[in-house]
C-alpha positions in Angstrom: -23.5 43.7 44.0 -24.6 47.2 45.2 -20.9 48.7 45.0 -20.4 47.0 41.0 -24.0 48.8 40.2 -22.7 51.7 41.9 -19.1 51.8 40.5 -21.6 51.5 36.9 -23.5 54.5 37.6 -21.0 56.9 38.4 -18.6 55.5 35.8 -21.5 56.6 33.6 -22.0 60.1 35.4 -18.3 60.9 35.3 -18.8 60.7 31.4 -21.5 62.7 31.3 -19.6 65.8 32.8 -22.5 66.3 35.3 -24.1 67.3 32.1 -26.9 65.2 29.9 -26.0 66.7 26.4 -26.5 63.3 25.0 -30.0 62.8 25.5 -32.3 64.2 23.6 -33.3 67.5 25.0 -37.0 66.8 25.1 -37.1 68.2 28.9 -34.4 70.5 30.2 -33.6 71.1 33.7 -30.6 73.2 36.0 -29.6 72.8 39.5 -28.3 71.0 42.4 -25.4 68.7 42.0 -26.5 66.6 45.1 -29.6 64.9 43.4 -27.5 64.8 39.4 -26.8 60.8 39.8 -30.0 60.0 40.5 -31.4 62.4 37.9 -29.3 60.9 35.7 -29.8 57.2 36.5 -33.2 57.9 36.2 -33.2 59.8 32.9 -31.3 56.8 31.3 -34.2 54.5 32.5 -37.1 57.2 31.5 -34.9 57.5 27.8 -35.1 53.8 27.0 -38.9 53.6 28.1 -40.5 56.6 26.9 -37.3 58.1 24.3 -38.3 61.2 25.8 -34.8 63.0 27.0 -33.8 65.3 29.8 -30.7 67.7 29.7 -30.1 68.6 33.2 -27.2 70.6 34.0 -25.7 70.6 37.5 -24.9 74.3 38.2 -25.6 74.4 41.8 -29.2 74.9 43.8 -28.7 78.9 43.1 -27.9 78.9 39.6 -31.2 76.2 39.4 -33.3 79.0 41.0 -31.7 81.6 38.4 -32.5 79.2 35.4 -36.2 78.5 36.2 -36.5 82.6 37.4 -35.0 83.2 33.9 -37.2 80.7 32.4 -34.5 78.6 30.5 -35.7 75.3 31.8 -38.6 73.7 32.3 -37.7 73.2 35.7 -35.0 74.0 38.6 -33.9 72.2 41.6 -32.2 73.5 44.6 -31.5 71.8 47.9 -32.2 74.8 49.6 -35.8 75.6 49.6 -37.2 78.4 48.5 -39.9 80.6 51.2 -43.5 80.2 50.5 -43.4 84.1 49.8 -40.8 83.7 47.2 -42.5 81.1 45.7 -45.9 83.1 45.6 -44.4 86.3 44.1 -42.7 84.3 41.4 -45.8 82.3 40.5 -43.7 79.1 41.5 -45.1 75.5 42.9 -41.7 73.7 44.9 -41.8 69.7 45.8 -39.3 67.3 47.3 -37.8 65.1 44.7 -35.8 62.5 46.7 -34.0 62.7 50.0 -30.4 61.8 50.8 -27.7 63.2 53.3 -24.6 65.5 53.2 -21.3 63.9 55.1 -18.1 65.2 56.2 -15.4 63.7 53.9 -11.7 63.5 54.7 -8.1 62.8 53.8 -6.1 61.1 57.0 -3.6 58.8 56.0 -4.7 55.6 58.1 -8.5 56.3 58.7 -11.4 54.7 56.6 -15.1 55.2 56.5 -16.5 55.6 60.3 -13.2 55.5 61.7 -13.0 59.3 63.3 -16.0 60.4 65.2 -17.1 64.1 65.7 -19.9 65.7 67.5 -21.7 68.5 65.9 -20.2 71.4 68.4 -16.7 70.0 67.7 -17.3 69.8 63.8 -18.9 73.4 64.0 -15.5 74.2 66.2 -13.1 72.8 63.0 -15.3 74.8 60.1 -14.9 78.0 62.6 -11.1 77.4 62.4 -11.0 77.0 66.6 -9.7 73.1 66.2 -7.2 73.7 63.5 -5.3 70.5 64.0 -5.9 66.6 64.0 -4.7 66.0 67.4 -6.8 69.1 68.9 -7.7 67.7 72.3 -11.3 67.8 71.9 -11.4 65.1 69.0 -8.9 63.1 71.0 -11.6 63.0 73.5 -13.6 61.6 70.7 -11.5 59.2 69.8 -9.9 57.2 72.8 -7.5 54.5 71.5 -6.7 56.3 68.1 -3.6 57.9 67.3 -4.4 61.2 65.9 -1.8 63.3 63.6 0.0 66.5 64.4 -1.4 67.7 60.7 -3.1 70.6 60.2 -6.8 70.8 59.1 -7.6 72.3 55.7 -11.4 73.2 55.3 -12.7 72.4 51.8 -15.9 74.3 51.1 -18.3 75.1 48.0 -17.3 78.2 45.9 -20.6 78.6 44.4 -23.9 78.8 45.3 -25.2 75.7 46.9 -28.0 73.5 48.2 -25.0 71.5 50.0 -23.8 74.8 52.1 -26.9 75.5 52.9 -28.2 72.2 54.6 -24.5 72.2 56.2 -24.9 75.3 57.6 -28.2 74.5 58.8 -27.0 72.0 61.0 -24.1 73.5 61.7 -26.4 76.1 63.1 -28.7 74.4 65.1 -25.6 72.7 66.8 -23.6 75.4 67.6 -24.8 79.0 69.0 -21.2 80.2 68.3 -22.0 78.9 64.6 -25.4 80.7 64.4 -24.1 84.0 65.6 -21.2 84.2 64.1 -21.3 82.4 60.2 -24.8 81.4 60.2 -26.7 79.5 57.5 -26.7 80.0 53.8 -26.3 79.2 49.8 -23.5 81.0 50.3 -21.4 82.4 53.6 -18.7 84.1 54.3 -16.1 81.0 55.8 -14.1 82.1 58.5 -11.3 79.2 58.8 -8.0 80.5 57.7 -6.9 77.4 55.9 -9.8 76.9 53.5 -10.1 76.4 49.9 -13.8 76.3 48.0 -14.5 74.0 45.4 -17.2 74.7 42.4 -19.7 71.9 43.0 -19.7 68.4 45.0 -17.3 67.0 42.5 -15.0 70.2 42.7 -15.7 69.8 46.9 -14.6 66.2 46.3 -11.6 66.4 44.1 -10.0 69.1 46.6 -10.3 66.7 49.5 -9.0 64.2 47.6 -5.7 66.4 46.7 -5.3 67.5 50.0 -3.8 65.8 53.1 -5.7 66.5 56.5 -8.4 68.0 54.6 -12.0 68.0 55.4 -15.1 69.1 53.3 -18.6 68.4 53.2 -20.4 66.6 49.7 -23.6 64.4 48.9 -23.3 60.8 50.0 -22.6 59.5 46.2 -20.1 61.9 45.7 -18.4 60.1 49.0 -18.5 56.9 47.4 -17.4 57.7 43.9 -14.7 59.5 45.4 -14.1 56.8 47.6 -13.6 59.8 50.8 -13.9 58.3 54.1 -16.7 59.3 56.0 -17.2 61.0 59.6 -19.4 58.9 62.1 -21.3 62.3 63.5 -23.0 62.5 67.1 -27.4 62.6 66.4 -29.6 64.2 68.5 -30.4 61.3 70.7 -26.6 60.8 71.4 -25.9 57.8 69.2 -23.1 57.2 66.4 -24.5 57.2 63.4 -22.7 56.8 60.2 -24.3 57.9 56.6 -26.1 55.1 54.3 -30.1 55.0 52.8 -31.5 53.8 56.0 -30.2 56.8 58.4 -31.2 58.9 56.0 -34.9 57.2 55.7 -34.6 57.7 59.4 -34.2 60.9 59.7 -37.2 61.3 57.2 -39.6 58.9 58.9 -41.5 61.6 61.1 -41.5 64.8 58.6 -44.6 66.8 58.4 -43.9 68.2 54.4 -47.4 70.3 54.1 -45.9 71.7 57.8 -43.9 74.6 55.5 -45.4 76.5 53.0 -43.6 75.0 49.8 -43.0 71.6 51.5 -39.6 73.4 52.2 -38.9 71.5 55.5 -35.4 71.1 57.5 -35.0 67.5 58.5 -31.2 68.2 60.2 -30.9 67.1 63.7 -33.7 65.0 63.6 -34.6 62.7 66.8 -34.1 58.8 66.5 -31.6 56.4 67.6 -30.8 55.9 63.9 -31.7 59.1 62.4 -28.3 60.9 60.3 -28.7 64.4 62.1 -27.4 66.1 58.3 -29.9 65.3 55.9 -32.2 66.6 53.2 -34.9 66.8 50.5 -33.5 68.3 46.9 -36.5 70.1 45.9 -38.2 70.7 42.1 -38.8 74.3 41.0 -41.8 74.8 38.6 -44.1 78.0 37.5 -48.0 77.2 37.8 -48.0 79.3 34.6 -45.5 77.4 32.2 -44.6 79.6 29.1 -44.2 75.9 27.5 -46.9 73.7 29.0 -46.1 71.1 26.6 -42.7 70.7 28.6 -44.1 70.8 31.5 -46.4 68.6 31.1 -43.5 66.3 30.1 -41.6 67.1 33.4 -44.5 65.6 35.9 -44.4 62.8 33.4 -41.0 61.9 33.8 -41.3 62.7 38.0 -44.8 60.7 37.8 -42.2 57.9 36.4 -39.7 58.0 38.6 -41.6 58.3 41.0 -43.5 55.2 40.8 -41.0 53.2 39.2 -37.4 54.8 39.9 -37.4 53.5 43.5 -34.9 50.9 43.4 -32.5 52.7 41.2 -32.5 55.9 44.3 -31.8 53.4 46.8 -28.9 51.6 44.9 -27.3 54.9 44.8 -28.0 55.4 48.7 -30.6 57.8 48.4 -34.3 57.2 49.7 -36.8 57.3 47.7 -40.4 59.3 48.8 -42.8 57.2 50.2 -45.8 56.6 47.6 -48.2 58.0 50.5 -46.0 61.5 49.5 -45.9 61.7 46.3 -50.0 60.8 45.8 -49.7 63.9 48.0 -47.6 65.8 45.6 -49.5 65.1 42.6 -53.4 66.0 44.7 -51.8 68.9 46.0 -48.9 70.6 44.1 -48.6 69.2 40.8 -52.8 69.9 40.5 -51.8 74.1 40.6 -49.5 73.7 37.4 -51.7 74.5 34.7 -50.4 72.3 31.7 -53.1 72.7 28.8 
């Protein structure tokens, strides 16, 4: 039942060209393309209750902070947080919006979801361009009892600016000293693999692994699905195998201190727990505390108040986890209280 609602839901976001020019443009929004299907499953439901609409346009978590610096929309959203300085000289509030995980994706004739298994040092090792094949050794070593091919490894990478890099190179850095020395972490980094390609988005990530044998690339879990990519089983901090799926993302999320970071703009890679996926993340909601159009604004916590009270089911259908209520009664006491809406 959960794959025919899921098949429904990104049937319906594949129309919608990442885009929500049908809907009445009542609230508009610009940003990261690893929250859009739940933005958008959400916005259907919000439409029918309310008619209020929301055009959100999935440009990537830097052109979401251009668009809300701009003052465009009425709110961006970036998977890479923004610093709590930033966000004070630009008169800015930030919040986590939902939380879901970024997975290695790949194209290996013979291998489905879970099949291959990678430690974070190794997977750092094939972005670096040091394990350039299949049959390197190291993930042999991995992988005892699996025949590994003599293909070569393509890297698949984002072109633009993205929330997506960044978390992946956040873990990629915590992992891997050679990583953090030599690449580092980012919206945007210079890729040092000689047989990479980028890709404009998770869906242009997607669609290049999906064209290319042996390749390798890193999306949002629903892109995965949609795409039907099989997944990496990835090494956690406490040493376990741990594939991707709502409940080793709501692991991962269990123990995080969100007031800890000025801006709530909290890593949660690497995260201790037998079950915890070591690669996930919050997608975070840009605002000013000054709106030039509080009546928008106000309509945006509206339509967040909604979903999140009510949009809870709908997240996890789509493998994301929903923020517990304890979080968001938070949010509104404590963020959403410094946006001055009238």
């Amino acid at each position: 039942m959960k794959r025919l609602f899921l098949k429904s839901v990104v049937a319906a976001v594949a129309a919608a060209s990442f885009s929500l020019p049908a809907m009445a443009a009542d609230i508009t929004g610009a940003g990261a393309s690893f929250p859009f299907p739940i933005y958008a499953k959400w916005a259907e439901a919000y439409k029918k209750e309310t008619g209020t609409g929301l055009n959100y346009q999935s440009i990537g978590s830097s052109g979401g902070i251009r668009q809300i610096k701009a003052k465009t929309v009425a709110f961006g959203a970036t998977d890479a947080p923004m610093s709590g300085a930033d966000l004070d000289k630009d008169g800015l509030v930030q919040f986590p919006a939902i939380i879901g995980g970024t997975v290695a994706v790949v194209n290996l004739d013979g291998f489905g979801n879970g099949d291959l298994r990678v430690t974070g040092p190794v997977l750092a090792e094939m972005f670096l361009g040091k394990i350039a094949k299949w049959n390197d050794p190291k993930l042999a070593a991995l992988n005892p009892g699996k025949k590994l091919p003599d293909t070569a490894i393509t890297i698949v990478h984002r072109a633009d600016g993205s929330g997506t890099t960044f978390n992946w190179t956040d873990y990629l850095s915590v992992v891997s000293k050679d990583w953090a020395d030599t690449v580092g972490k980012g919206a945007a980094v210079k890729w040092p693999a000689p047989t990479s390609v980028g890709g404009k988005g998770n869906e242009g990530v997607a669609a290049n692994v999906s064209r290319t044998k042996g390749a390798i690339g890193y999306v949002e879990y629903a892109y995965a699905k949609r795409n039907k990519l099989p997944t990496l089983a990835l090494q956690n901090k406490d040493g376990q195998w741990v594939v991707a799926d709502d409940e080793t993302f709501a692991a991962a999320a269990a123990g995080a201190d969100w007031f800890s970071v000025p801006g709530m703009g909290l890593s949660i890679v690497n995260q201790p727990g037998a079950k915890s996926y070591p690669i996930s993340t919050a997608s975070f909601i840009l605002m000013y505390k000054e709106p030039t159009n509080k009546a928008e604004s106000a309509e945006v916590l509206k339509f967040f108040d909604w979903s999140f009270k009510n949009g809870k089911a709908l997240a996890t259908e789509l493998d994301y986890v929903p923020l517990p209520d304890s979080l968001t009664n938070q949010i509104r006491q404590r963020v959403w209280s410094q946006i001055n809406t009238k």
